[in-house]
N, C-alpha and C positions, 0 to 999 in steps of 0.2 A: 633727188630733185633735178630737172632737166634744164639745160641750159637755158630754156625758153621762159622758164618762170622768173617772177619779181623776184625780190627780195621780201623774206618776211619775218615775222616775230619766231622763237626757235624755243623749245625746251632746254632745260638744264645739262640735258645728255646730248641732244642735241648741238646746244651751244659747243660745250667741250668738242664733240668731234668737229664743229665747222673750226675750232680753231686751231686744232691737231692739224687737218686738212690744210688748213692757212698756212703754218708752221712748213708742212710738208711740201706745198708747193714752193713758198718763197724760195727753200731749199733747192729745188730743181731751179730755179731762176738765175739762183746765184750763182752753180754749179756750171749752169748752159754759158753764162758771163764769163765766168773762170776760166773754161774750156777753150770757147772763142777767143778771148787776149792773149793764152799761153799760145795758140796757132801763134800769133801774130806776131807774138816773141820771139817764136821759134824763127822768125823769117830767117833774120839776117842769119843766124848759125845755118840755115839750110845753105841760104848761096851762096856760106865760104866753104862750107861740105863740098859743094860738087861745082865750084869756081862760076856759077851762072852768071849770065850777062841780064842786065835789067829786065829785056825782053823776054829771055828762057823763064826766069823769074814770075812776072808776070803769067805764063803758063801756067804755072803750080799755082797763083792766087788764083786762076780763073775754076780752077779745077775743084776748087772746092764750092765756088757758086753753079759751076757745072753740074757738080751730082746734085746739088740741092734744084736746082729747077729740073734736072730730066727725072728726079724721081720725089718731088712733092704732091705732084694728084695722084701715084699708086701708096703713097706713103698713108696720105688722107683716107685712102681707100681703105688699108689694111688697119689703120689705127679703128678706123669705124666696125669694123668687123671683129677684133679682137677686141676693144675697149682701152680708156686711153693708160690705167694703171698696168694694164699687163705690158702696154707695148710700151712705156716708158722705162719697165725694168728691164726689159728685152735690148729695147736701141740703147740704152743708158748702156749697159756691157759694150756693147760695141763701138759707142762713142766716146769712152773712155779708153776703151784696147787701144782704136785705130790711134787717140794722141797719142798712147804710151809709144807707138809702133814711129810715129812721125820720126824719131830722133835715129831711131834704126836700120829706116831703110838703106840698103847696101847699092841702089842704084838709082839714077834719076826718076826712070820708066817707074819702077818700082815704086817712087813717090809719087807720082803724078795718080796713078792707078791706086794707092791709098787713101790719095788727098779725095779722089773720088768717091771712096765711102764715106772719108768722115764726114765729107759735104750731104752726104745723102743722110746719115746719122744726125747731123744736124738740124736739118731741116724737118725731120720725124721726130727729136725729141722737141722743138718746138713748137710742132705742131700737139701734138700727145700734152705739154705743158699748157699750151694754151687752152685746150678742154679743160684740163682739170681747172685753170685760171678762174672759167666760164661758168663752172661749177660750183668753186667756191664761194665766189659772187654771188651768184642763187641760191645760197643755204643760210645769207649773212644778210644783218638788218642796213648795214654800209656799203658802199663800196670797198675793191680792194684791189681793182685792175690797176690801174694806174704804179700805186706801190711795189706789185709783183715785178711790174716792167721796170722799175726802182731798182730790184734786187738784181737783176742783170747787170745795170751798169755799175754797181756798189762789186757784184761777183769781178769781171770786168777789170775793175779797178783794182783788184785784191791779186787777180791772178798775174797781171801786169808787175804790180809793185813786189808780186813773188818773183818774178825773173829777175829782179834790180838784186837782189840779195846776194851780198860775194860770197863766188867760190862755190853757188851751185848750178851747177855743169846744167844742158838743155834735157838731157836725158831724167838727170834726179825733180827737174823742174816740170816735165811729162809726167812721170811719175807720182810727184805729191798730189798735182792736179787730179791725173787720171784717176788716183785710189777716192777722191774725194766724191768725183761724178760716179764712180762705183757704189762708193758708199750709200748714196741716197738711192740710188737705182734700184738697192738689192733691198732697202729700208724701207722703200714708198707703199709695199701694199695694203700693210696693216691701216694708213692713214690715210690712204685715196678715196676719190668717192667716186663710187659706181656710175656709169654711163649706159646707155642702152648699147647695145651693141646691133651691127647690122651685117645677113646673111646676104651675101650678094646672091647667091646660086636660085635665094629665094624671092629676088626682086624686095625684099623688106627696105634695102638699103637705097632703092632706087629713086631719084628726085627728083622730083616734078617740072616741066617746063618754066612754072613762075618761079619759085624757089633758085632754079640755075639763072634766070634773067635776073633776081635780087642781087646771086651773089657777083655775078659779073659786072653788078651796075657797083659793087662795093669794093669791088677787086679795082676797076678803073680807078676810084677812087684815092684806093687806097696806092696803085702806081704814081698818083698826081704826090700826095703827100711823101710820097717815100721819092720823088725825085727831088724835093725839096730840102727833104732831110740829107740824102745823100749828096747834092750839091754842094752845102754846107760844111761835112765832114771835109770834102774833097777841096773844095776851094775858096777855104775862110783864110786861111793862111795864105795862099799867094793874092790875093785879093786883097789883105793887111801888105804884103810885101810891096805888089806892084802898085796897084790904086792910092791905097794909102798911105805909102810913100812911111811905112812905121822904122824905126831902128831896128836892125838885126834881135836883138834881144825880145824886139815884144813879138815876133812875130807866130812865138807858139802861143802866145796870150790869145791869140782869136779863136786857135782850137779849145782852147782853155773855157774861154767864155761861151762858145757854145755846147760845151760837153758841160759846164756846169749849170746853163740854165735848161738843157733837158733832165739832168739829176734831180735840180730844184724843181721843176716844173712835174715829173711825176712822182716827187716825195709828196705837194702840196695836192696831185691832182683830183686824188677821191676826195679828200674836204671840200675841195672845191664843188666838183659834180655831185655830194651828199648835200650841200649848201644851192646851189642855182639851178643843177638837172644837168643831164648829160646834152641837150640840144646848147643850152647855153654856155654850158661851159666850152664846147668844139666851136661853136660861133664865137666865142671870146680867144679863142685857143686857134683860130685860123685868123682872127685881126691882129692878135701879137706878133704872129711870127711874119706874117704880112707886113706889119708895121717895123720889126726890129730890120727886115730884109729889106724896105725900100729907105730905115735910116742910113743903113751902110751904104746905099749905091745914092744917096743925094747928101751925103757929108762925107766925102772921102779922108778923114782924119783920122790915126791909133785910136782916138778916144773912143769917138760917136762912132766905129768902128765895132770895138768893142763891146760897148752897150750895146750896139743894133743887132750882130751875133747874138748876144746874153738875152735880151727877148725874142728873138731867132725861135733858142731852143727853147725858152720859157714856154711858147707858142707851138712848136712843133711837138712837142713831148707828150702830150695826151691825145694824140691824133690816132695811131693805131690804136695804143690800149682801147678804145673808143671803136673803132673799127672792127678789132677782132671780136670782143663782146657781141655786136650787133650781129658779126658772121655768125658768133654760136648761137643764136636766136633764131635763125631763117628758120622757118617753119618749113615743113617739108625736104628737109635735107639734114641727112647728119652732118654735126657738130665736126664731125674731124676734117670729114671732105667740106665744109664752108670754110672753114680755116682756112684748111691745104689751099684752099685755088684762091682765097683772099692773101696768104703770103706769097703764093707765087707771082702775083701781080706785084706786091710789093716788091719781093726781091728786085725784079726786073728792074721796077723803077730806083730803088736803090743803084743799081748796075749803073744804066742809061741815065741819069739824073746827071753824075758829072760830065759824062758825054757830051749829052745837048747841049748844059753854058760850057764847055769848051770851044763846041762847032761856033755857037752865037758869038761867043766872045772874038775869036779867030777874025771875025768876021765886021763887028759890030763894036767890039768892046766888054771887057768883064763889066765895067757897070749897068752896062746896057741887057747884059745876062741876068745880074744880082734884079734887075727892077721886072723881068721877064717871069723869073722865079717867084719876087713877092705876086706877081698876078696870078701865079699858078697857085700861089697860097690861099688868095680871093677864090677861086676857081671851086678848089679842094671843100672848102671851107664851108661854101656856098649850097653845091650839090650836096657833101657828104652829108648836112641838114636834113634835106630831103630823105636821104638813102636811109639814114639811122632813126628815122622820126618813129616810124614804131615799135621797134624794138628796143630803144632806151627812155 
């Protein structure tokens, strides 16, 4: 069944496999979660490895959103042409090696140049996971986006909490990781579900004028909400610091409260969008985080702080799962290349998100940024409507 279709009533053999396929994606979800947090562990043992100053540092992070945007519309490209089960066993190797290899590198250059692939691995295995996502959803009488995007941060949190563990070294902690993203990599074919594949050499794969204008009008979109998201990551915590003026102790409580109410917000959010529709549920899901982000910039207090994060994420959490679905729908364009150029918009704005309320802030004020952003939330919120009206 192809991305484009409803949801519908299933046979008995049928059922089984949509829910193997279920099984098997969340697995890639959580794996992709897992992967990404052990990077992030690994930081700090990188820049006592090779003594780097904050800035050098900074390099090696850029460098893994480097490969992931200079090589996501060929990734799009090749996932479309081989199909998304082969090419998740394929990049899954490789994104598993390159972590194992992170803790190894013998030279700086030598990491920066790794970090390049894993980024590019990265952004191929989530694109390859997000078809199957797209797919799964279409063979099921429920939703199931939302929750998938669920198991990332649940992965995420797992791969984190494995680096807290005494007395194991970065290397054995690459390693446990890496066998794990191996594992499912090499386990996914029997349970994946077929996609069309597209021969570029044959024009098959070629996509139409309107189908490239849908997905750019959903990429922008989806830039608007990933700047929002990514503002939040970035500057919840000094915004509890300086604005609201909180005690040193709560101040990771803001990161807290908004990584929990995105958790909470796509554990609930297929119920939700099986219960009101997918328009209403992003129109309720772009006033939340709207409203959580301009209570934090017109109550500057730990509390109403808190909470206002905490529906932040509640609100921002179903915004792509919602978005990427709608990409795998555009008619006239493969599923992998809609993706590909709808996360590369995202990334960006992930990137560029803390950016801008920094520039504004520098200038204007961080609350005057935080009230900037909840309008970019009205914005997102407003258009992505439009954008996703026919395909959810």
């Amino acid at each position: 069944m192809t991305p484009g279709t409803s949801p519908r009533s299933t046979s008995p053999a049928e059922s089984v496999r949509s829910r193997n396929a279920t099984r098997a994606t969340m697995a890639q979800f959580f794996v992709n979660g897992a992967t990404f947090a052990t990077w992030g562990v690994l930081i700090p043992s990188v820049k006592e490895r090779f003594a780097l100053s904050d800035a050098v540092l900074s390099l090696a992070m850029l460098a893994v959103a480097g490969g992931a945007l200079l090589t996501m519309g060929q990734s799009g490209k090749w996932i479309a042409r081989v199909g998304s089960a082969r090419a998740l066993r394929q990049v899954g190797i490789l994104y598993a090696a390159t972590l194992l290899l992170i803790p190894l590198a013998p030279q700086f250059w030598m990491l920066v140049a790794l970090l390049l692939v894993f980024g590019s691995a990265m952004a191929a295995f989530d694109v390859a996971m997000s078809v199957q996502a797209a797919l799964v959803e279409g063979q099921r009488t429920r939703p199931i986006m939302s929750t998938l995007h669920a198991m990332f941060s649940i992965g995420g949190i797992a791969g984190a909490a494995l680096g807290a563990l005494p007395g194991l070294s970065p290397l054995a902690h690459a390693a446990l990781v890496g066998a794990g993203t191996l594992a499912v990599a090499l386990s996914i074919g029997p349970f994946a579900l077929p996609d069309a594949t597209h021969d570029e050499t044959t024009g098959a794969g070629g996509a139409d004028g309107r189908a490239r204008r849908m997905v750019l009008v959903l990429g922008g979109i989806a830039f608007l909400a990933l700047v929002c998201e990514g503002g939040m990551y970035d500057w919840a915590a000094v915004y509890m610091r300086d604005v609201a003026q909180s005690p040193a102790a709560w101040v990771s409580y803001s990161y807290a409260a908004f990584s929990t109410g995105m958790a909470a917000g796509r554990l609930t959010g297929d119920r939700i969008r099986a219960r009101i529709g997918g328009l209403r549920t992003l129109a309720w899901s772009g006033a939340a985080g709207a409203a959580g982000i301009a209570l934090a910039a017109a109550w500057p207090v730990p509390l109403a702080t808190m909470a206002g994060l905490l529906l932040a994420g509640l609100g921002i959490a179903n915004l792509m799962p919602i978005f990427f679905l709608a990409a795998a729908r555009v008619p006239g364009m493969a599923a992998a290349e809609s993706i590909a150029a709808v996360a590369r918009f995202a990334y960006v704005g992930m990137l560029l998100g803390p950016v801008f309320i920094g520039g504004v802030a520098e200038h204007l004020g961080l609350r005057v940024s935080f009230v900037g952003v909840s309008l970019v939330m009205v914005v997102a919120a407003l258009f992505g409507g439009k954008a996703v009206r026919r395909f959810i």
